[in-house]
C-alpha positions in Angstrom: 18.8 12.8 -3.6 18.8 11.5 -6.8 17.6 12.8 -10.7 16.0 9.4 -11.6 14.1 7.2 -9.0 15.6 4.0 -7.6 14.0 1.2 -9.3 13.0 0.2 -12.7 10.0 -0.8 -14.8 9.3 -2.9 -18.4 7.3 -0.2 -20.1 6.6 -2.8 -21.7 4.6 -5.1 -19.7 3.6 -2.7 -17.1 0.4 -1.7 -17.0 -2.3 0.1 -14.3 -3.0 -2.8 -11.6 -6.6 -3.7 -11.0 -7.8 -2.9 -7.4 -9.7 -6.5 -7.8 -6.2 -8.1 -7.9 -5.2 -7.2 -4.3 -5.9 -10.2 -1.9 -8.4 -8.2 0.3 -10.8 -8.3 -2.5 -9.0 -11.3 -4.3 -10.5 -13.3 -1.4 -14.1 -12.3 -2.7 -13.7 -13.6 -5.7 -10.8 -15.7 -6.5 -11.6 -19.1 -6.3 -8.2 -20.4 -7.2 -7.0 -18.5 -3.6 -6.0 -20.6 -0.6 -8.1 -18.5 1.4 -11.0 -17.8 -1.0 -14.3 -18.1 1.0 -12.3 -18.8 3.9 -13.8 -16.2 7.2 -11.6 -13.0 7.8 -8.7 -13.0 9.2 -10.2 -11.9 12.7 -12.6 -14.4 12.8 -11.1 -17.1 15.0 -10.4 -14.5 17.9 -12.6 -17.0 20.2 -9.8 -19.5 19.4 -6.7 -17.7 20.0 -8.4 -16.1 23.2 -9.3 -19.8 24.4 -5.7 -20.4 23.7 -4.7 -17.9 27.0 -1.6 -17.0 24.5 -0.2 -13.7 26.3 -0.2 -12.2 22.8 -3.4 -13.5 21.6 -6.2 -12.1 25.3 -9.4 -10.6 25.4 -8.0 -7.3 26.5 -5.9 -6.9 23.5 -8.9 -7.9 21.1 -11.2 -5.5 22.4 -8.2 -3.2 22.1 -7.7 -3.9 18.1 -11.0 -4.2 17.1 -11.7 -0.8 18.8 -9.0 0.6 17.0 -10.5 -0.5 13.5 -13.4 1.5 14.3 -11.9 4.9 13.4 -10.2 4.6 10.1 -14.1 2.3 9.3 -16.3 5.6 10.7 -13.7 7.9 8.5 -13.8 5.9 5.2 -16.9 7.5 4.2 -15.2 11.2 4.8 -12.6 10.6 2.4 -14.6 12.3 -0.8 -13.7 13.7 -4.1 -15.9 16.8 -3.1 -15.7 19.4 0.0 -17.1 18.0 3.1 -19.0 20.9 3.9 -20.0 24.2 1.7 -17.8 27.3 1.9 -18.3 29.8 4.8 -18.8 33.3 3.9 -15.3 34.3 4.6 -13.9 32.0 2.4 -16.5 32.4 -0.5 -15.4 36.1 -0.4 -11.9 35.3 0.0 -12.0 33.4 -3.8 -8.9 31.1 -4.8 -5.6 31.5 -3.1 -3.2 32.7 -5.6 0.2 30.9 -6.0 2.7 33.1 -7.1 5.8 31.0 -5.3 5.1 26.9 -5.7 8.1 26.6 -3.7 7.0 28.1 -0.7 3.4 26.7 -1.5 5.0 23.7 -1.3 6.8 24.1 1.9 3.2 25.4 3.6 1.9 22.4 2.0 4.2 20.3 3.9 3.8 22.0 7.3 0.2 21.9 7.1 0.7 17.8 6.7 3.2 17.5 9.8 0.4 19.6 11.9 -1.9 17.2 10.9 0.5 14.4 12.2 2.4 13.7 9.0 5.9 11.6 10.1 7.3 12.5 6.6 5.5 14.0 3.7 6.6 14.7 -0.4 5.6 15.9 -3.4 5.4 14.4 -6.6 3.9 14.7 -10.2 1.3 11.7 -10.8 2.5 9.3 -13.0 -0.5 7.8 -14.2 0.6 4.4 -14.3 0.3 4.2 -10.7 -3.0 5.1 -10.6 -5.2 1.7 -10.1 -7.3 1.1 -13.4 -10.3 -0.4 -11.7 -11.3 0.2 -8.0 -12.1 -2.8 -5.9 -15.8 -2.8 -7.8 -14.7 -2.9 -11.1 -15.2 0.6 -11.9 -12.9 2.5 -14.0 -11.0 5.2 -12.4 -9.8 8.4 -13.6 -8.1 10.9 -12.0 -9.2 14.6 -13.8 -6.1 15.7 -15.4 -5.9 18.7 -13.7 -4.8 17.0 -10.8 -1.2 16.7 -11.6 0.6 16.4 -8.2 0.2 13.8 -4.9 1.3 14.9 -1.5 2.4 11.3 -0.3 2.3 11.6 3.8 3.7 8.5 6.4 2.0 8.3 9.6 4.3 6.0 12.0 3.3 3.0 14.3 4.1 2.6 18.0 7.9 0.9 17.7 7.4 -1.5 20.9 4.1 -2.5 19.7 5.0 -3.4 16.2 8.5 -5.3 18.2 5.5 -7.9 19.6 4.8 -9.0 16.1 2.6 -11.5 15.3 0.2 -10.1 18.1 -2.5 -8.4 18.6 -0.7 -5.4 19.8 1.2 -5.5 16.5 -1.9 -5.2 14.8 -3.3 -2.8 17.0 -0.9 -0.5 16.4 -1.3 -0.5 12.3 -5.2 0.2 13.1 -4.2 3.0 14.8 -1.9 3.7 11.8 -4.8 3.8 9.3 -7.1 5.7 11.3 -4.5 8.8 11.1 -4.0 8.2 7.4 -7.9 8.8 7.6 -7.8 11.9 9.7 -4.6 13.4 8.1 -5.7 12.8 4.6 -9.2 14.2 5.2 -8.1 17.0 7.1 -5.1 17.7 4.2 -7.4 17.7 1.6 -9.9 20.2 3.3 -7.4 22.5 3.7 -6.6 22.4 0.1 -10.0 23.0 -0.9 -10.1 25.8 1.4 -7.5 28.0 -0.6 -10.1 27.2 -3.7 -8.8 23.9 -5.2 -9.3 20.7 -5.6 -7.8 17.3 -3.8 -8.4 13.8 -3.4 -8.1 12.0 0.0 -7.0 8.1 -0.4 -5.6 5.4 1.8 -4.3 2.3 0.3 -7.0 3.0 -2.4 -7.3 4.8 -6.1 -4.0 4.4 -6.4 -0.9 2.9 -5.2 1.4 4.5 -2.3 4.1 2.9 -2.6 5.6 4.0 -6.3 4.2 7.8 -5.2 6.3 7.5 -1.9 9.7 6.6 -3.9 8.7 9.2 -6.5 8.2 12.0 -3.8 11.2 11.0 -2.3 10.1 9.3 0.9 12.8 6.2 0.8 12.8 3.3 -1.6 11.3 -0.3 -2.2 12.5 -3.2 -0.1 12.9 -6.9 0.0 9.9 -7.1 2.3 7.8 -5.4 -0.8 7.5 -2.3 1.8 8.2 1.1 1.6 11.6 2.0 3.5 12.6 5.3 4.8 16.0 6.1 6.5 13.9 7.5 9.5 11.6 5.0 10.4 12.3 1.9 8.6 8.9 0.3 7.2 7.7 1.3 10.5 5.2 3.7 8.6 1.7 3.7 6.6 1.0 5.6 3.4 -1.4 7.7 2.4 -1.4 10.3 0.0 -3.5 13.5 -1.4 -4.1 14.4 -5.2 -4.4 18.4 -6.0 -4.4 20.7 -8.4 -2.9 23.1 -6.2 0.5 24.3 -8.3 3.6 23.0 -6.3 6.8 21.7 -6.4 7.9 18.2 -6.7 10.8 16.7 -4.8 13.3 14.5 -5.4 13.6 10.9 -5.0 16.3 9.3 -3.0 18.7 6.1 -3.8 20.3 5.6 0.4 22.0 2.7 -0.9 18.7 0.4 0.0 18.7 -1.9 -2.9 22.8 -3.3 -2.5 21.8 -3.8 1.9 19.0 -5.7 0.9 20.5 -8.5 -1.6 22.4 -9.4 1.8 20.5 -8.2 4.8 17.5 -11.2 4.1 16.5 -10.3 7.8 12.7 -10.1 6.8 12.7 -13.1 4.9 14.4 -15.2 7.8 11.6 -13.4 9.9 8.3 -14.6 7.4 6.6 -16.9 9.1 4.7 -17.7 5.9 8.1 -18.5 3.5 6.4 -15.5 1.6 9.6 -12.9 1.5 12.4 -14.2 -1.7 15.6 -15.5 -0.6 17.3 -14.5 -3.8 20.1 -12.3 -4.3 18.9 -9.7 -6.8 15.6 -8.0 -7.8 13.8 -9.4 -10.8 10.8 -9.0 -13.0 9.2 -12.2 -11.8 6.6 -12.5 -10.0 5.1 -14.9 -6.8 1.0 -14.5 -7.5 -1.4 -12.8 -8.8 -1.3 -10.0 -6.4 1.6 -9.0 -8.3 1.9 -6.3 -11.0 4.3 -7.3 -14.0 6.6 -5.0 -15.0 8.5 -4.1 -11.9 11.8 -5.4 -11.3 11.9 -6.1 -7.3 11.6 -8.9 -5.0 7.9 -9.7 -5.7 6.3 -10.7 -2.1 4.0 -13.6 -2.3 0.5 -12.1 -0.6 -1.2 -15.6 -0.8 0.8 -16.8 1.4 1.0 -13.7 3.6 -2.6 -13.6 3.8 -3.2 -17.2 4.1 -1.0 -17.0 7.4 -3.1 -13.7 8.5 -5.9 -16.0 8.3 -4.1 -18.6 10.5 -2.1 -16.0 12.9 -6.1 -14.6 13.5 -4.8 -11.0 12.9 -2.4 -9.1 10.5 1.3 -9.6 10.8 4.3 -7.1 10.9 7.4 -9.4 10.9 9.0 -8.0 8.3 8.8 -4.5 9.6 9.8 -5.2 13.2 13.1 -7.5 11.8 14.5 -4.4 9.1 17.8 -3.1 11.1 16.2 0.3 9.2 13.2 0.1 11.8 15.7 -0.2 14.8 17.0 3.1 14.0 15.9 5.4 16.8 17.5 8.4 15.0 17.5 9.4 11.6 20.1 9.9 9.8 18.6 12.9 7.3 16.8 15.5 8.4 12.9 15.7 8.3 11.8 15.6 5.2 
């Protein structure tokens, strides 16, 4: 554990990201994309089916696109508000007081692993990783009362993601969002049971990744991924804002940043050239997709996406080739 987290930022030139910037939405608009008005990324499964690849088969797409449909039917439960009014017990019961954070904390934590949290942390908000415009172009704002995120990984099948680029690798990060979903939703009501407030997100309102580092969940690697000494990047982020008082934990510095100037096993492993060969971090950046202001190896998503869009479903490469994601044991205790 370390007192200051384990990257750096131009205060400068850092500023909130726009939502609209990401290429999921980029591809709506952006007409200087590659893959602006080009179909989905899923849309040429009739192709790679007629192609009789053994990773590419009918089976395995009715599979996927099966497993999109619970994180899709959950979206629309991931609300500001309670799901559902108070029963009379709790009504009577009135706010939980919080006269130990610490231990609130700790109850906060075991309530997320029930819920099938891999790792979870605490952090305060720093509101310049909260996204200034959401993926319509309204302005978000998170209420100031809302001070801390519980950032929680959900893992993905190892073998599955090992088959990368296939549909089994992608099945296994649908099934990875549709617990975000559940864990999220289900974190947040619980919150709002004791009498306060939270805010259930995926990859939206905000981004995971800086509220991950900051709560102490690993640190940011070449592949532009989150990675943890457990599981590698072998994990998906999602994360719940409250009002409920607790205590933030420390971020970590595992030596990640020094491995990765050498390691350049995800880059070897990009099909799409999209992951940087050079030595050390920098503030530069590969597209538009990329915030300013952050010194790391900036991932080029155009061409990550473009080869989504070519591979006929998403691709996990970079996660299965990290020696971190190999790692059947971890080497710190559950945090």
């Amino acid at each position: 554990m370390v007192e200051k987290t384990p990257y750096e930022v131009d205060l400068q030139t850092l500023k909130r990201f726009d939502e609209r910037n990401t290429v999921f939405v980029r591809k709506l608009w952006d007409k200087s994309s590659i893959f602006y008005g080009k179909p989905d990324y899923l849309s040429n499964a009739l192709q790679r089916i007629a192609e009789r690849n053994s990773k590419y088969t009918r089976i395995g797409y009715a599979r996927l696109m099966a497993a999109w449909d619970l994180p899709h039917i959950l979206e629309q439960f991931q609300s500001w508000k309670k799901l559902s009014p108070d029963n009379e017990t709790l009504f009577e019961l009135g706010q939980f007081a919080v006269d130990d954070p610490t231990r609130m904390s700790q109850e906060v934590k075991e309530t997320a692993r029930l819920y099938g949290a891999a790792l979870v942390g605490i952090t305060e908000v720093n509101p310049l990783w909260v996204y200034s415009k959401d993926e319509n172009g309204d302005a978000i704002e998170i209420p100031e009362e809302c001070r801390y995120a519980v950032v929680i990984a959900v893992t993905m099948d190892y073998q599955a993601i090992q088959t990368s680029p296939s549909y089994l690798a992608a099945t296994a990060t649908a099934l990875g969002y549709g617990e975000m979903a559940y864990v999220t939703i289900a974190m947040a009501q619980s919150i709002r049971n004791l009498g306060y407030r939270a805010i259930p997100m995926s990859n939206d309102t905000a981004l995971s990744i800086p509220l991950a580092i900051d709560a102490g969940l690993g640190q940011l690697g070449r592949n532009g991924l989150l990675v943890t000494p457990q599981y590698g990047s072998r994990i998906r982020l999602c994360k719940v804002l409250t009002n409920l008082p607790l205590v933030p934990d420390q971020p970590v510095d595992f030596g990640l940043t020094e491995i990765c100037k050498t390691c350049k096993q995800c880059a070897e492993a990009c099909e799409a050239n999209a992951i940087s060969y050079d030595r050390d971090p920098s503030y530069s950046v590969a597209c538009v997709s990329n915030n300013f202001g952050i010194k790391r190896w900036a991932v080029n998503a155009d061409r990550c996406y473009a080869f989504w869009q070519k591979n006929g479903a998403s691709c996990s490469n970079c996660i299965a080739a990290c020696p971190f994601t190999k790692r059947s044991h971890s080497p710190l205790p559950p945090h």
